[in-house]
N, C-alpha and C positions, 0 to 999 in steps of 0.2 A: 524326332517326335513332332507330331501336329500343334500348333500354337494357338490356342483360344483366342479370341480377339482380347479379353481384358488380359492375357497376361503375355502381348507384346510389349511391352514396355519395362515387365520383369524381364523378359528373353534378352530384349535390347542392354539392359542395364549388365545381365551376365556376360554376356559377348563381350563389352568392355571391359569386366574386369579380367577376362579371359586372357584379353589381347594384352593388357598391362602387364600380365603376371608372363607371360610370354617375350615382351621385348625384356624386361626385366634379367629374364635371364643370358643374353647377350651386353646389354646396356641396359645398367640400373639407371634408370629416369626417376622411377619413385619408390619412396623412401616405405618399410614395413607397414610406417606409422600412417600414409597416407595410404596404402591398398586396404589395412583394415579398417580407417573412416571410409572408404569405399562398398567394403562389406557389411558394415554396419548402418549405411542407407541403403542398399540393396534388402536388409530384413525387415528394415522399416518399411520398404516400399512393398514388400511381397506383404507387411502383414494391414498395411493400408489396404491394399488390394483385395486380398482375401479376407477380410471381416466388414467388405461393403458390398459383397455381390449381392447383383437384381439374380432374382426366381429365374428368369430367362437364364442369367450365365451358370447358374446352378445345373439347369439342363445337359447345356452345352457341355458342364465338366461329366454329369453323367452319362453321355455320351459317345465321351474320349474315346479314338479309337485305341490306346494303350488302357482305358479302365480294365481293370481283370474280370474275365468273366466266369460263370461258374464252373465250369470245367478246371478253370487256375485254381478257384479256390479248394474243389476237391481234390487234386493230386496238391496242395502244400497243406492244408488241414489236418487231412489225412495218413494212416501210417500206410495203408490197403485197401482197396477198395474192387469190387467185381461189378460189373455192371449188368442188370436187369434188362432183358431187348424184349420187345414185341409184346401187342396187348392181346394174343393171342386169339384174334379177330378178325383181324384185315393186314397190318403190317406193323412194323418199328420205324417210329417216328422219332427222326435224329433230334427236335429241335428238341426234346426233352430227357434230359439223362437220368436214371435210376439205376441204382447203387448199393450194395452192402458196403459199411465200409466201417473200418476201424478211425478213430479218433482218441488218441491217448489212452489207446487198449481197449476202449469204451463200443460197444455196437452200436450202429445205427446205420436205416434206413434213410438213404439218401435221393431225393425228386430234385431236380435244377432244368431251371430252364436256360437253353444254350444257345448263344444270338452267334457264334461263329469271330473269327479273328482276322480273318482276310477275303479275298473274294470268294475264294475256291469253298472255304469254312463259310462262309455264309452262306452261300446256296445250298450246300451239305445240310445243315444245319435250319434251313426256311429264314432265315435274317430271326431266331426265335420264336417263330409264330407258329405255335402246336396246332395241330388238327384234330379232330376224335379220339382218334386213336392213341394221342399222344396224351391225352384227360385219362384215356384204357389204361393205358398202360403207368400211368402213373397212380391211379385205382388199385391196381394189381400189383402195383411195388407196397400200397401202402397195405392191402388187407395181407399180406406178405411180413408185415410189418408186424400185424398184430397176434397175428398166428403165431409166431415166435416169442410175442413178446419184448419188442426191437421199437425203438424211441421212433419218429421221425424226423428229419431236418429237410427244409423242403427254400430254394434258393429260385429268388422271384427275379425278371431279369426279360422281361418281353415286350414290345410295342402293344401285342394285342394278339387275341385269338386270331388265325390265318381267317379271313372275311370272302374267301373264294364259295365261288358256286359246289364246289367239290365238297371242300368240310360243310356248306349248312346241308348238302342232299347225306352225308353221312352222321346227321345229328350234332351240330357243333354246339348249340345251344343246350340240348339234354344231357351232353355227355358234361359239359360244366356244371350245370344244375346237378347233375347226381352225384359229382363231386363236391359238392358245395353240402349236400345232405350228410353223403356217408362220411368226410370228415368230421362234421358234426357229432358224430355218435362215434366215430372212430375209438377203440378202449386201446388206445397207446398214446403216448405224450406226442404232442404237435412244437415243432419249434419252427417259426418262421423266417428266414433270413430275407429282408429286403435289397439287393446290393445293386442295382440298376433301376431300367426303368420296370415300373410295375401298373400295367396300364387295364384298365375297362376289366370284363369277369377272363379274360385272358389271363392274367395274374393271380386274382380269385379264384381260379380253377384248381388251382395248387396252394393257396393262399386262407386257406381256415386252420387255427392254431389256436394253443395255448398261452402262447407269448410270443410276441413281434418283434422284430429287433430290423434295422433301418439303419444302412450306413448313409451320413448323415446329406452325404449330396447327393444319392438318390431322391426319385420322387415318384409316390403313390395317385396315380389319379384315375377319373370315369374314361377320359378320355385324352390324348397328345395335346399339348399347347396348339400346336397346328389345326389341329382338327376341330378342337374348340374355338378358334377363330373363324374355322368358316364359317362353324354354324352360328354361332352368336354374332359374330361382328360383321358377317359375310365377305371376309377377307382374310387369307392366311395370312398375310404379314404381318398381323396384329398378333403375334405369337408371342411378343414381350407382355403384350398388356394382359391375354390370356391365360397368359404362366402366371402373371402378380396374382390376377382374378381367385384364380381355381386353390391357391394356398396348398401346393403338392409338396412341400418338402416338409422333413422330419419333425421340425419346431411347433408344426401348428397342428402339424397330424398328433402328436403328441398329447399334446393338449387337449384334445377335444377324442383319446382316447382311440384312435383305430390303429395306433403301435405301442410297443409300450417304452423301448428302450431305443435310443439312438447311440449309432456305431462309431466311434470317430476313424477319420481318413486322415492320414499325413497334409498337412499344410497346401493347400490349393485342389484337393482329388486323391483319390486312391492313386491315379497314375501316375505320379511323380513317388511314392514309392508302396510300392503293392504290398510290401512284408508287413509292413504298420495293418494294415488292411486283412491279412492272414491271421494274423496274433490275435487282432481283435476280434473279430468272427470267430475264431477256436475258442478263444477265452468265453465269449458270451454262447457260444452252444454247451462247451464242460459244464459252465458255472449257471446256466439254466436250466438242464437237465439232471443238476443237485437238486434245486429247488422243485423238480415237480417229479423228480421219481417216486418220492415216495409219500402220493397224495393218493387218497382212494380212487380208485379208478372210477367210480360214480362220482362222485364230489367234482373229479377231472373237469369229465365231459360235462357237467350242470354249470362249471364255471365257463367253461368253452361257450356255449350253447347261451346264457346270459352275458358276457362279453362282446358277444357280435350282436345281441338282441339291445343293448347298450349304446353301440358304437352313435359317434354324430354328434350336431350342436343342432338346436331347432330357436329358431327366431322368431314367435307371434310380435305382429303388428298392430 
């Protein structure tokens, strides 16, 4: 597994108890009494660690390349699922999967954006980064949605709409924009799953709902810590003080209203154990789509439609 920079010194601390507990069984050197005061600064030390991370190492864990990405969370959420291809236009664009799928017997229409798991899966996949057709087609999973009848669950999860000469001469902007309308007025229930990065109208493109939910070391922003350093500070490296700047993670987005519920992840990242991370994501789609099934379907969309006319904090000087 990849080592974050803040949690070398957890890694370090485990390796020695590892090694102890190892000679131990050849030549007892230390005594039960002394491997569990061992164990018991090693939780102290993992929970020192992780309830002081900067905005930067937050990234970093959403980043991880063992974070589960949507794909994982659809085949463990799920009992069945079929997948939606092609936006019946131009082509089937991998970076975005759509889905029937069962969820504790329950239907729903399933959208996720899919950043791939290795080299071969990332190029397959565009590193996430949809193109038109991949906004098409996920249009066309969700009026698919409504015609039936069928909830939607929609899994955000990309650096950014693909920014090539290709997607804007194929409308990469309108096909966002029209997504960003016809969810709006969509007459099925919208659930948002936040579980990686969710960046600029790339994320927004799939990203208008009824209720948001944000596993809690992802983060929502206009733009990459990266990228907002060049342009504001005109230096990538400035990507610590960019991430503090920009206030992308759960707590503050919260607050100020553009999620509504944060997800929690096992102790340091979903990646040290993805199942914590499955449970919760299942639990918060069942147990949110209690609460809005059975709202009038005007009522729905007027609450949709004033939510996001809502969203923000404004500062006069």
């Amino acid at each position: 597994m990849a080592i974050l920079p803040h949690e070398k010194q957890i890694f370090d601390y485990e390796e020695t108890i590892k090694q102890v507990k190892e000679q131990n069984k050849t030549n007892s050197l230390w005594s039960q009494e002394e491997i569990d005061k061992l164990e018991k600064k090693l939780e102290h030390l993992k929970k020192k660690v992780y309830t002081s991370l900067s905005s930067w190492e937050r990234v970093l864990i959403c980043r991880h390349p063992n974070r589960p990405h949507s794909i994982d969370y659809l085949k463990n959420i799920s009992d069945e699922f079929v997948e939606i291809s092609g936006d019946r236009s131009f082509r089937d664009d991998k970076s975005i999967i759509c889905a029937f799928a069962k969820i504790n017997g329950k239907k729903f229409v399933v959208i996720a954006q899919e950043k791939g798991n290795d080299t071969e899966s990332r190029i397959y996949r565009n590193f996430g980064m949809p193109h038109p057709e991949g906004y098409r087609k996920a249009l066309r999973a969700m009026k698919l949605a409504e015609k039936f009848n069928l909830p939607v669950v929609t899994f955000l999860d990309t650096p950014g709409a693909y920014p090539g000469l290709a997607a804007e001469e194929r409308g990469q902007g309108w096909a966002i924009a029209n997504n960003l309308l016809e969810m709006s007025r969509l007459r099925t229930p919208i659930i948002v799953v936040l579980i990686g990065e969710g960046c600029s109208g790339g994320a927004l493109g799939i990203g208008v709902g009824d209720t948001i939910g944000m596993l809690e070391h992802s983060y929502y922003s206009v733009i990459t810590p990266e990228g907002c350093a060049s342009i504001l500070y005109k230096d990538a490296n400035k990507n610590e003080q960019a991430a503090e700047a920009l206030r992308i993670h759960a707590e503050y987005l919260k607050k100020i209203n553009v999620i509504d519920y944060i997800i929690k992840e096992a102790q340091g990242g979903a990646h040290h154990d993805p199942q914590v991370a499955y449970e919760n994501v299942k639990a918060f789609i069942l147990e949110t789509y209690e609460s809005l099934k059975n709202i009038e379907i005007n009522t729905l969309i007027d609450s949709r439609y004033s939510k996001f006319r809502a969203i923000g904090e404004f500062i006069k000087q």
